[in-house]
Predicted model as a PDB file, atoms N, CA, C, CB and O in Angstrom, pLDDT in the B-factor column:
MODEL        1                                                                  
ATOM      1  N   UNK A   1     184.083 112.458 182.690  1.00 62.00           N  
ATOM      2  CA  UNK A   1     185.187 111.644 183.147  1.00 62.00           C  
ATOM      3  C   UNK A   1     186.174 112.562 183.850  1.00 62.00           C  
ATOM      4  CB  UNK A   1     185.857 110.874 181.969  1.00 62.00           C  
ATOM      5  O   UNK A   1     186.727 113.444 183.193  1.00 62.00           O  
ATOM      6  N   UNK A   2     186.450 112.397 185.248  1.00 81.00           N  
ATOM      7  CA  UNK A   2     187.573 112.953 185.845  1.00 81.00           C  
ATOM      8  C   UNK A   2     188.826 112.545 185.945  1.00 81.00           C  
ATOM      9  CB  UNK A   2     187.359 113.119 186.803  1.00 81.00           C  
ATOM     10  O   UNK A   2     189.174 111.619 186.678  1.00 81.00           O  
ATOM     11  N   UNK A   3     189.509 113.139 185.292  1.00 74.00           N  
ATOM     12  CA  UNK A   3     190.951 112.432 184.793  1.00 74.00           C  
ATOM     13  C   UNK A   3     191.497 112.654 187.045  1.00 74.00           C  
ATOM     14  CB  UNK A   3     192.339 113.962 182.880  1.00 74.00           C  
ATOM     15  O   UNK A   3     191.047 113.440 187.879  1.00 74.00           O  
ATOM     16  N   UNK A   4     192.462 111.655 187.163  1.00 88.00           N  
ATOM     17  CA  UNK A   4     193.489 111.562 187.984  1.00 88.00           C  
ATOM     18  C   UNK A   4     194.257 112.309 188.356  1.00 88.00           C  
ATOM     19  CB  UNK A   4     194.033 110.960 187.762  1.00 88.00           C  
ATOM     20  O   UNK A   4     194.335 113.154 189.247  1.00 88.00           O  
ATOM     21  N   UNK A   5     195.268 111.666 187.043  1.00 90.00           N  
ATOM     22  CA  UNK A   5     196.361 112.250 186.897  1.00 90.00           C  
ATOM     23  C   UNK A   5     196.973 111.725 185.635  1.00 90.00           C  
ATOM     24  CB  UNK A   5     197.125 112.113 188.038  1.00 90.00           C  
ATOM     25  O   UNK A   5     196.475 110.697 185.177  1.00 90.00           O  
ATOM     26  N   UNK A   6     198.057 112.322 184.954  1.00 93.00           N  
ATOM     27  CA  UNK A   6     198.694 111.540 183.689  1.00 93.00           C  
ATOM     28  C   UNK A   6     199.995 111.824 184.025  1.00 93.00           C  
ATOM     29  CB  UNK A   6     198.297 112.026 182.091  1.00 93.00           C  
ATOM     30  O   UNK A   6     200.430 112.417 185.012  1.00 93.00           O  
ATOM     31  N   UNK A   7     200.714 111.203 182.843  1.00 95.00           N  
ATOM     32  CA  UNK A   7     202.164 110.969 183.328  1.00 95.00           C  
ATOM     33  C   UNK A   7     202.946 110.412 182.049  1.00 95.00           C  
ATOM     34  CB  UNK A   7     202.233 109.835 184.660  1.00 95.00           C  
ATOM     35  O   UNK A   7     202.772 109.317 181.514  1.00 95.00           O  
ATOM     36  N   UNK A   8     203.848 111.419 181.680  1.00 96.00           N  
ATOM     37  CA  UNK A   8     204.492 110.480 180.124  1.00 96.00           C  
ATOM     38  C   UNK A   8     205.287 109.322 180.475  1.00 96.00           C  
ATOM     39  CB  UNK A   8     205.670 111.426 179.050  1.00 96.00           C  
ATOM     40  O   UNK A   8     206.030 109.194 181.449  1.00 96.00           O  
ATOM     41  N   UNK A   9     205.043 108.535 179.593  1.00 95.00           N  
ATOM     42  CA  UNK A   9     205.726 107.199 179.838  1.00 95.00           C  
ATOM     43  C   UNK A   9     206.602 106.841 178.537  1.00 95.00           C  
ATOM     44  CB  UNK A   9     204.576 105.990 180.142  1.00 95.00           C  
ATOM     45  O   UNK A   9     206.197 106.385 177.468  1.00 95.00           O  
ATOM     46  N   UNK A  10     208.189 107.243 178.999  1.00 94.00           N  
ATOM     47  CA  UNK A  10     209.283 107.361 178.132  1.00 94.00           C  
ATOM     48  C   UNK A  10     209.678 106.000 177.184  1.00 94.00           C  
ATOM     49  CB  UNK A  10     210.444 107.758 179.046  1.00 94.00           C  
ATOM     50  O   UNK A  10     210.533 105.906 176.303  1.00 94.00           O  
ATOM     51  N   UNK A  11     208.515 104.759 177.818  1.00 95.00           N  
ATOM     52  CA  UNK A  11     209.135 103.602 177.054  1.00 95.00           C  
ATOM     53  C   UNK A  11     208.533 103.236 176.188  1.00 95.00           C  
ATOM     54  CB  UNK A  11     209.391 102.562 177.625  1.00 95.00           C  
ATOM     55  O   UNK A  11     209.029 102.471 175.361  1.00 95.00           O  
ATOM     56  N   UNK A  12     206.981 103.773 176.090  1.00 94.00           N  
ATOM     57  CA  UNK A  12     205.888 103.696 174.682  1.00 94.00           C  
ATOM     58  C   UNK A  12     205.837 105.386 173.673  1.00 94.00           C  
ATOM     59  CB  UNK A  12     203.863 103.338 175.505  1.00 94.00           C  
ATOM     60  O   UNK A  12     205.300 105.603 172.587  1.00 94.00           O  
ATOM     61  N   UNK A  13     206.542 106.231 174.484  1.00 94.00           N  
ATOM     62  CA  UNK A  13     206.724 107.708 174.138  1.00 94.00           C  
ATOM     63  C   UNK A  13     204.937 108.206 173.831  1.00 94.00           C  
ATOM     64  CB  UNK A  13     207.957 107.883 172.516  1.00 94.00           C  
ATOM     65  O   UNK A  13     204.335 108.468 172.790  1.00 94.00           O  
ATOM     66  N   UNK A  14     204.528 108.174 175.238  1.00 96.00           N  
ATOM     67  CA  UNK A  14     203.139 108.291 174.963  1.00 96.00           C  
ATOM     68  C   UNK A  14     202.906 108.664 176.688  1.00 96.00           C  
ATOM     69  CB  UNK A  14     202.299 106.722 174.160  1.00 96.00           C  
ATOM     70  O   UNK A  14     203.749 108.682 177.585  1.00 96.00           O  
ATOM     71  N   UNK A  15     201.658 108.901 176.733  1.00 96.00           N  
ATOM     72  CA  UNK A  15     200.784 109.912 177.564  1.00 96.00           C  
ATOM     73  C   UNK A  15     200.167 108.780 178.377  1.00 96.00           C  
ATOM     74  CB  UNK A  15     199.594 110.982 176.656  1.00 96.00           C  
ATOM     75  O   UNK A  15     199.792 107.872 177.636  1.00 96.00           O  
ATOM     76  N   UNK A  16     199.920 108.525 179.814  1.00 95.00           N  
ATOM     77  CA  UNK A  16     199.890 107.591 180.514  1.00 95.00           C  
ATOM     78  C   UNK A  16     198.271 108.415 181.350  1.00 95.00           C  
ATOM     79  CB  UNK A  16     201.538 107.261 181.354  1.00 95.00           C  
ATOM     80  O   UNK A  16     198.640 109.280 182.145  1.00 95.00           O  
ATOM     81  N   UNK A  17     197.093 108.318 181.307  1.00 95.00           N  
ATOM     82  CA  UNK A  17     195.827 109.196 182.050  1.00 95.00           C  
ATOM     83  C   UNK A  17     195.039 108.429 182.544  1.00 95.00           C  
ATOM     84  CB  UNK A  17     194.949 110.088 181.235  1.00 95.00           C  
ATOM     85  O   UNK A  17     194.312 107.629 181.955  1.00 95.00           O  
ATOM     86  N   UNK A  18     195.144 108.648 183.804  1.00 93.00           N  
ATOM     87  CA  UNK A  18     194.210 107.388 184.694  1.00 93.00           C  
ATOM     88  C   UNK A  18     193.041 108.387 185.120  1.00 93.00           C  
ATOM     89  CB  UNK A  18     195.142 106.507 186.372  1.00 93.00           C  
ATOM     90  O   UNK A  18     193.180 109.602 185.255  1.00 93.00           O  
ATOM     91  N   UNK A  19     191.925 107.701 185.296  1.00 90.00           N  
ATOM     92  CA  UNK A  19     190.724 108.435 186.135  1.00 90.00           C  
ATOM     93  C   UNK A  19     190.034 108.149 187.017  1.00 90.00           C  
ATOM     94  CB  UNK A  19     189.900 108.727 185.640  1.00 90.00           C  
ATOM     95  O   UNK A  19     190.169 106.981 187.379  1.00 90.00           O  
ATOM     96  N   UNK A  20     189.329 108.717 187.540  1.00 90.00           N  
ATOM     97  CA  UNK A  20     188.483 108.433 188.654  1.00 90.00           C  
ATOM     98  C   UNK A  20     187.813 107.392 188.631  1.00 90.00           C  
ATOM     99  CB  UNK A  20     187.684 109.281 188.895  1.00 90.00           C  
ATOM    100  O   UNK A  20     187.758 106.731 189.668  1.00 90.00           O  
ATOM    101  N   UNK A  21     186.945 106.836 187.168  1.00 89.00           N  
ATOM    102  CA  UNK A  21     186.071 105.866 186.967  1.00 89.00           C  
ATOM    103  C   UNK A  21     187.223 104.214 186.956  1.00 89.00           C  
ATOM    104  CB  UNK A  21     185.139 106.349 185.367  1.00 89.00           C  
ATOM    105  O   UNK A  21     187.004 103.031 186.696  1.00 89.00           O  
ATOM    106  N   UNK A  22     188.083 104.774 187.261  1.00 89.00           N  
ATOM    107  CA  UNK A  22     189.037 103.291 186.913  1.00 89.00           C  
ATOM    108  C   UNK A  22     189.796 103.332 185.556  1.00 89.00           C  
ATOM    109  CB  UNK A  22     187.988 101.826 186.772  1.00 89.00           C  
ATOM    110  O   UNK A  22     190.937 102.876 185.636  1.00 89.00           O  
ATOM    111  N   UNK A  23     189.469 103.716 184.493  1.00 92.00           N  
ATOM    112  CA  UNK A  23     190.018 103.915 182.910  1.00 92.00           C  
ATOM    113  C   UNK A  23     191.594 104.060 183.023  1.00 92.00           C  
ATOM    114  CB  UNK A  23     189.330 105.439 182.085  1.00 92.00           C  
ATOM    115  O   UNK A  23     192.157 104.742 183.879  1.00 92.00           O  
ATOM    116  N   UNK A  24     192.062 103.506 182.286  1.00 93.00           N  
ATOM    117  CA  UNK A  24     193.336 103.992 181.434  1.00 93.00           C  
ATOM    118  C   UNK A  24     193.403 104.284 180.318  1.00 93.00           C  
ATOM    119  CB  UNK A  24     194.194 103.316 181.356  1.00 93.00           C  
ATOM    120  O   UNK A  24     193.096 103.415 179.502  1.00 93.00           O  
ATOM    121  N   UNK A  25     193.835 105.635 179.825  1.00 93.00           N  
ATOM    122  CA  UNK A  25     193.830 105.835 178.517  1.00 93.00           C  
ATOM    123  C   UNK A  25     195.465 106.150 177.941  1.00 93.00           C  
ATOM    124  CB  UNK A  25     192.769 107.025 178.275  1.00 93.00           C  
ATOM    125  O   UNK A  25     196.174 106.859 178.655  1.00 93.00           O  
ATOM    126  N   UNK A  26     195.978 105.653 176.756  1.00 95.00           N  
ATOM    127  CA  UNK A  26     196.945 106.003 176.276  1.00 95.00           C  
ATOM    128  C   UNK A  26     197.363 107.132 175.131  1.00 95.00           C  
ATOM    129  CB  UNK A  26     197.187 105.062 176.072  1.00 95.00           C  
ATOM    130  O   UNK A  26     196.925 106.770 174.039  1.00 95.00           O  
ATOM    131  N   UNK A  27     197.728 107.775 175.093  1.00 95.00           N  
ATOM    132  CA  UNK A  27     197.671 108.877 173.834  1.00 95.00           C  
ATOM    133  C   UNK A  27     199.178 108.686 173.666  1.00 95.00           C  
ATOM    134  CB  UNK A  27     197.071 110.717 174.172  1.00 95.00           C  
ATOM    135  O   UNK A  27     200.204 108.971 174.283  1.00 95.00           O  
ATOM    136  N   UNK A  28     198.682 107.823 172.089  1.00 96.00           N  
ATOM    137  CA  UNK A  28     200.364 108.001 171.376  1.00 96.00           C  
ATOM    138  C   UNK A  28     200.923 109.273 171.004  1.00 96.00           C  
ATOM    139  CB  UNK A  28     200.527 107.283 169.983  1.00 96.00           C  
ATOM    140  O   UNK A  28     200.283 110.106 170.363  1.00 96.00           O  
ATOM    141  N   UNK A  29     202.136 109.440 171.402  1.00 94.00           N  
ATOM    142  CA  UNK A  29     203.021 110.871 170.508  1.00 94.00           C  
ATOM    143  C   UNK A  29     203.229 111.029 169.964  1.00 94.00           C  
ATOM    144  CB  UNK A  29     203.783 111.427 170.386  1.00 94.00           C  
ATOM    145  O   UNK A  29     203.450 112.226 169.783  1.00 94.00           O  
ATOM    146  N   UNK A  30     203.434 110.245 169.066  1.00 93.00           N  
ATOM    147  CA  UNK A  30     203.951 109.808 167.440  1.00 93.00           C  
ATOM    148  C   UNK A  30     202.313 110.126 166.684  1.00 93.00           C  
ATOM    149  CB  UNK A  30     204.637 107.607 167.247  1.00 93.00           C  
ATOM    150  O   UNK A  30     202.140 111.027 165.864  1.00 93.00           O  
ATOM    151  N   UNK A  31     201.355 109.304 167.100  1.00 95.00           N  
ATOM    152  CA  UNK A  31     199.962 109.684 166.409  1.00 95.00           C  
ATOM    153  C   UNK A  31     199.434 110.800 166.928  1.00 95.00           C  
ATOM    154  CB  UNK A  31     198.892 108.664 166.523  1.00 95.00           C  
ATOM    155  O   UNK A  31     198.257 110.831 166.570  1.00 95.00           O  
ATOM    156  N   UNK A  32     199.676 111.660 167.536  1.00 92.00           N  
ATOM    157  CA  UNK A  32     198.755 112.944 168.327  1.00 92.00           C  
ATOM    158  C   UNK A  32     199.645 113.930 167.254  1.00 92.00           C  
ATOM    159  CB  UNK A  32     199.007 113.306 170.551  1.00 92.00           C  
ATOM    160  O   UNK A  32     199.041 114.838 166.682  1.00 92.00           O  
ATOM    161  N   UNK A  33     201.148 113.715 166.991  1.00 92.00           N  
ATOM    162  CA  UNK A  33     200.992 115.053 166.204  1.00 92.00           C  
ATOM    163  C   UNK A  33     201.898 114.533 165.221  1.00 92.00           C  
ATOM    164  CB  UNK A  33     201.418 116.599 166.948  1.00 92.00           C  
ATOM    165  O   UNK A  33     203.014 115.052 165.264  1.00 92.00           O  
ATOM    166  N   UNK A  34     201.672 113.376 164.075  1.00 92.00           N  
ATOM    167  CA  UNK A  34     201.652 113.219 162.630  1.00 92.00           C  
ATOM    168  C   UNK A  34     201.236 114.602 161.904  1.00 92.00           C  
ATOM    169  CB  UNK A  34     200.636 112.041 162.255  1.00 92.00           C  
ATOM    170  O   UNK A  34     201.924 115.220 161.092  1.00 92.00           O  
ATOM    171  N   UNK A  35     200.455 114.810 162.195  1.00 92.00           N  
ATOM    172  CA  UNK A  35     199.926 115.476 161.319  1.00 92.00           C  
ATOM    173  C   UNK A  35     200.075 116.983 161.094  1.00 92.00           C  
ATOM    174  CB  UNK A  35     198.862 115.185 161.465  1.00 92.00           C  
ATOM    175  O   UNK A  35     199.743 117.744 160.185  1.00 92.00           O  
ATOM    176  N   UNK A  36     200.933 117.178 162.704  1.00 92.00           N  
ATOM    177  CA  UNK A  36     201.805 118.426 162.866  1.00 92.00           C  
ATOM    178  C   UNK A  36     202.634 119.148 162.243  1.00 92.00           C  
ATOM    179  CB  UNK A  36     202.373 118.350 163.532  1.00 92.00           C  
ATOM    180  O   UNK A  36     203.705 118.628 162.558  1.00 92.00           O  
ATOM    181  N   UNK A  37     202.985 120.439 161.218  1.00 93.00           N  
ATOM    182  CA  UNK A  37     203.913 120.696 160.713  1.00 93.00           C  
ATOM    183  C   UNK A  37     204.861 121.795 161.986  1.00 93.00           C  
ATOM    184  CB  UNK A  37     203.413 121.216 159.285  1.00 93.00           C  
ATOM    185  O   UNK A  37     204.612 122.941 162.359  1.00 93.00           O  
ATOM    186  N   UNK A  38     206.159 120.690 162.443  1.00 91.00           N  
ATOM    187  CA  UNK A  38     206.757 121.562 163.260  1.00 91.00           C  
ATOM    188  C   UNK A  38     208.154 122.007 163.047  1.00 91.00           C  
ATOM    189  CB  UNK A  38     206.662 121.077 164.394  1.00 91.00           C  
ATOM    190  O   UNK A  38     208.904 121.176 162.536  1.00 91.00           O  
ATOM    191  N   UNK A  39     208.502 122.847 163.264  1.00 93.00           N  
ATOM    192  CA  UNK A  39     209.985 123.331 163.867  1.00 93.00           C  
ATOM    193  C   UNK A  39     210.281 122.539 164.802  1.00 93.00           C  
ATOM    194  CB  UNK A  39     210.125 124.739 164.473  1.00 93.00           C  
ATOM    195  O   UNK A  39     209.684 121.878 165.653  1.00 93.00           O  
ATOM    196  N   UNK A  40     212.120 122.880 164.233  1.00 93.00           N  
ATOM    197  CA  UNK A  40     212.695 122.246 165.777  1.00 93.00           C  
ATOM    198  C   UNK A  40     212.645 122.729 167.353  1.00 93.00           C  
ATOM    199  CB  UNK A  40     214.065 122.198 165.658  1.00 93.00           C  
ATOM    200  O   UNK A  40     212.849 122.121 168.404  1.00 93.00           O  
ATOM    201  N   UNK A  41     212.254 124.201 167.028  1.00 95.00           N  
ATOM    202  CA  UNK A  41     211.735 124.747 168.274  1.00 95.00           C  
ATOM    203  C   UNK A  41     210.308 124.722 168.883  1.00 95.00           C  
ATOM    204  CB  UNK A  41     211.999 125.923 168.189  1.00 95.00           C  
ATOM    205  O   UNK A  41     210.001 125.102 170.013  1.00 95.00           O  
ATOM    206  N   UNK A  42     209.366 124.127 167.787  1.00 94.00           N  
ATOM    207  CA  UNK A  42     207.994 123.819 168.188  1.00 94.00           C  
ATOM    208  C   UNK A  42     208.326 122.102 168.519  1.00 94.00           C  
ATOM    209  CB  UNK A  42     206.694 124.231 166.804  1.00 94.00           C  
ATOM    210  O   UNK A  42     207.437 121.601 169.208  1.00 94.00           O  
ATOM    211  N   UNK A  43     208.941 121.578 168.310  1.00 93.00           N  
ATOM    212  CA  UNK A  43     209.031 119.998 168.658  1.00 93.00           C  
ATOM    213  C   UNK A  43     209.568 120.177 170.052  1.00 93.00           C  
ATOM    214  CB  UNK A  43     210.110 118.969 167.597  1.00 93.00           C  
ATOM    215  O   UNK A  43     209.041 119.499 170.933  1.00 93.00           O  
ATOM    216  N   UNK A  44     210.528 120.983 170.366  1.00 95.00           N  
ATOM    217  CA  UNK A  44     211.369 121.105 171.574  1.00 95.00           C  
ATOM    218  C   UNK A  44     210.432 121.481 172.716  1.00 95.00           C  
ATOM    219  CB  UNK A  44     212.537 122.189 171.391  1.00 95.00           C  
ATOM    220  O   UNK A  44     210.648 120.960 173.810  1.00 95.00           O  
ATOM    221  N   UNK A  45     209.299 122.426 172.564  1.00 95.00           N  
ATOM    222  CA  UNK A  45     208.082 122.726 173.429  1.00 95.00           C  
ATOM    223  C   UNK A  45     207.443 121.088 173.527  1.00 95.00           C  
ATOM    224  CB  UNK A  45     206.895 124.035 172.595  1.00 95.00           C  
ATOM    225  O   UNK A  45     207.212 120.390 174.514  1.00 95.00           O  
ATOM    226  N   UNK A  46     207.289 120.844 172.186  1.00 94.00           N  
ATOM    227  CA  UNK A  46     206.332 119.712 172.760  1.00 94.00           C  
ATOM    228  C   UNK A  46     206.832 118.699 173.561  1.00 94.00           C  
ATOM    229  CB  UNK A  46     205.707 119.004 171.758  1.00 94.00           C  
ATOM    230  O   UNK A  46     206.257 118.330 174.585  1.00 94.00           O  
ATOM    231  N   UNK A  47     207.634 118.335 173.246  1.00 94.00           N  
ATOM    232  CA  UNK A  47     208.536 117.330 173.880  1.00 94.00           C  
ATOM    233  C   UNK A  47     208.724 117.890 175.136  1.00 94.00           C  
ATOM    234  CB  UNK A  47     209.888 117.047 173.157  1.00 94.00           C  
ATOM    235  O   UNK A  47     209.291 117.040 175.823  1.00 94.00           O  
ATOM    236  N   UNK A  48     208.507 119.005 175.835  1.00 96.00           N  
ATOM    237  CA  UNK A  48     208.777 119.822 177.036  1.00 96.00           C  
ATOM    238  C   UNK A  48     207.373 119.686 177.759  1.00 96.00           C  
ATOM    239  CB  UNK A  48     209.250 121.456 176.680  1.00 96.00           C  
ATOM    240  O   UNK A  48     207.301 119.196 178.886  1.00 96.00           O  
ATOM    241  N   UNK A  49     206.075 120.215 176.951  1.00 95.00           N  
ATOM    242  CA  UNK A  49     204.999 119.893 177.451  1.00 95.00           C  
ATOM    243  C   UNK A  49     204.485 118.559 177.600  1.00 95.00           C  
ATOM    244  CB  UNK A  49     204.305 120.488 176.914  1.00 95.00           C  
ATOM    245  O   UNK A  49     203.555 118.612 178.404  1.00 95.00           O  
ATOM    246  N   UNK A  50     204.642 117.567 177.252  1.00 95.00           N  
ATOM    247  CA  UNK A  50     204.081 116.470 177.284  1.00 95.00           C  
ATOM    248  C   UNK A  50     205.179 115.392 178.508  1.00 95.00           C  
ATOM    249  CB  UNK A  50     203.932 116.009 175.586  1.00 95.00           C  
ATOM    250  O   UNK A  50     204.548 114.475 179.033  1.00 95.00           O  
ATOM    251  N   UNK A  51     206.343 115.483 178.820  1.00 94.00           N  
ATOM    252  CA  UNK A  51     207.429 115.249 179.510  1.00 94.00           C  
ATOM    253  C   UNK A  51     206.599 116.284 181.317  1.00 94.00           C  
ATOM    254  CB  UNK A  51     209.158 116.035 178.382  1.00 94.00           C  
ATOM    255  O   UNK A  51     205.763 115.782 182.068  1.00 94.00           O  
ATOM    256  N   UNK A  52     207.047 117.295 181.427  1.00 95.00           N  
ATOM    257  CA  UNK A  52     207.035 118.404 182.243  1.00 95.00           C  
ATOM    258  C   UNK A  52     205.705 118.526 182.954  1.00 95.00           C  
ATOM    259  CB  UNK A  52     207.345 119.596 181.463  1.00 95.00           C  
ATOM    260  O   UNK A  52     205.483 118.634 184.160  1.00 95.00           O  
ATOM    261  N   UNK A  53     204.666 118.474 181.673  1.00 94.00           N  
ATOM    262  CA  UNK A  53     203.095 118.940 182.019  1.00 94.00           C  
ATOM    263  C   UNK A  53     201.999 117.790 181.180  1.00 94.00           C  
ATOM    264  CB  UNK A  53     202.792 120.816 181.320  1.00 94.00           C  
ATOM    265  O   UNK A  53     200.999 117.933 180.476  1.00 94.00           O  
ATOM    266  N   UNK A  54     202.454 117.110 181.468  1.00 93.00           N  
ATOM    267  CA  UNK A  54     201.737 115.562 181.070  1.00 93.00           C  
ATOM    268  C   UNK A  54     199.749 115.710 180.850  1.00 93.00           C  
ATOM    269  CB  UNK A  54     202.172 114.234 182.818  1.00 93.00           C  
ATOM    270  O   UNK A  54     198.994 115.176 180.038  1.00 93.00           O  
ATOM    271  N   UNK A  55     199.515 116.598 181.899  1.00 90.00           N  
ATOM    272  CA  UNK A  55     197.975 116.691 181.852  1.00 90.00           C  
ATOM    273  C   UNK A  55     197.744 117.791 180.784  1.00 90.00           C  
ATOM    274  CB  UNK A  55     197.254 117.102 183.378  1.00 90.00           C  
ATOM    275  O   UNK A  55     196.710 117.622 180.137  1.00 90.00           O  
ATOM    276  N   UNK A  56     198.638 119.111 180.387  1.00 92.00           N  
ATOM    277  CA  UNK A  56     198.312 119.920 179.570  1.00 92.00           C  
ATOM    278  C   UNK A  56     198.171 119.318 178.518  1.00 92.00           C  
ATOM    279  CB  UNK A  56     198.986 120.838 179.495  1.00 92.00           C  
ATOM    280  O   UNK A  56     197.204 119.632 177.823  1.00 92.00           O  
ATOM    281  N   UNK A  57     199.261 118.055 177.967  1.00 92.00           N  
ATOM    282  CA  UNK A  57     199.545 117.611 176.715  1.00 92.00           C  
ATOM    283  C   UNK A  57     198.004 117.197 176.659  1.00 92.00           C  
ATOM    284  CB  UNK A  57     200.828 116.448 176.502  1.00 92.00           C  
ATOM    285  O   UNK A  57     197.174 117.825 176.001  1.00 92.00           O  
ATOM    286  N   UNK A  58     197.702 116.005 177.467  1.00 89.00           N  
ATOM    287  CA  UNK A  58     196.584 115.342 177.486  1.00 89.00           C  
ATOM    288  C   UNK A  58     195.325 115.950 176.774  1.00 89.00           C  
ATOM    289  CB  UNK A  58     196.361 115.115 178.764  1.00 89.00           C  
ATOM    290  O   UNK A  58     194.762 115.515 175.770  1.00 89.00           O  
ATOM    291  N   UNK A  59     194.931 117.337 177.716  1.00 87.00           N  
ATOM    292  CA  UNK A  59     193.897 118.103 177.478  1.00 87.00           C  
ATOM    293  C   UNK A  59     194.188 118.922 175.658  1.00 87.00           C  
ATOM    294  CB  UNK A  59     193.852 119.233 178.950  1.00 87.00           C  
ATOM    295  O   UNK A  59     193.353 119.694 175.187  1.00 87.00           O  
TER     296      UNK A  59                                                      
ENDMDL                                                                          
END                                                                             
């Protein structure tokens, strides 16, 4: 599958990845890192990577 492009989308707080084949996929933020034990300075990256660099988050 060749991803597009992605793009955070601030109103579901989630990961927006379209592809070549037509697909949309959503990746919640809240469920991608539950399970995360973070700092406020590791939350502040993420919230930076997934905002900033939408396809890194993705991958």
């Amino acid at each position: 599958m060749n991803i597009i492009y992605a793009t955070y989308n601030i109103h579901h707080n989630s990961i927006d990845v379209y592809t070549y084949a037509g697909y949309f996929l959503l990746i919640d933020c809240n469920k991608a890192e539950e399970g995360l034990k973070t700092t406020p300075c590791s939350e502040c990256a993420l919230n930076a990577l997934a905002i900033d660099e939408s396809l890194e988050y993705a991958r």
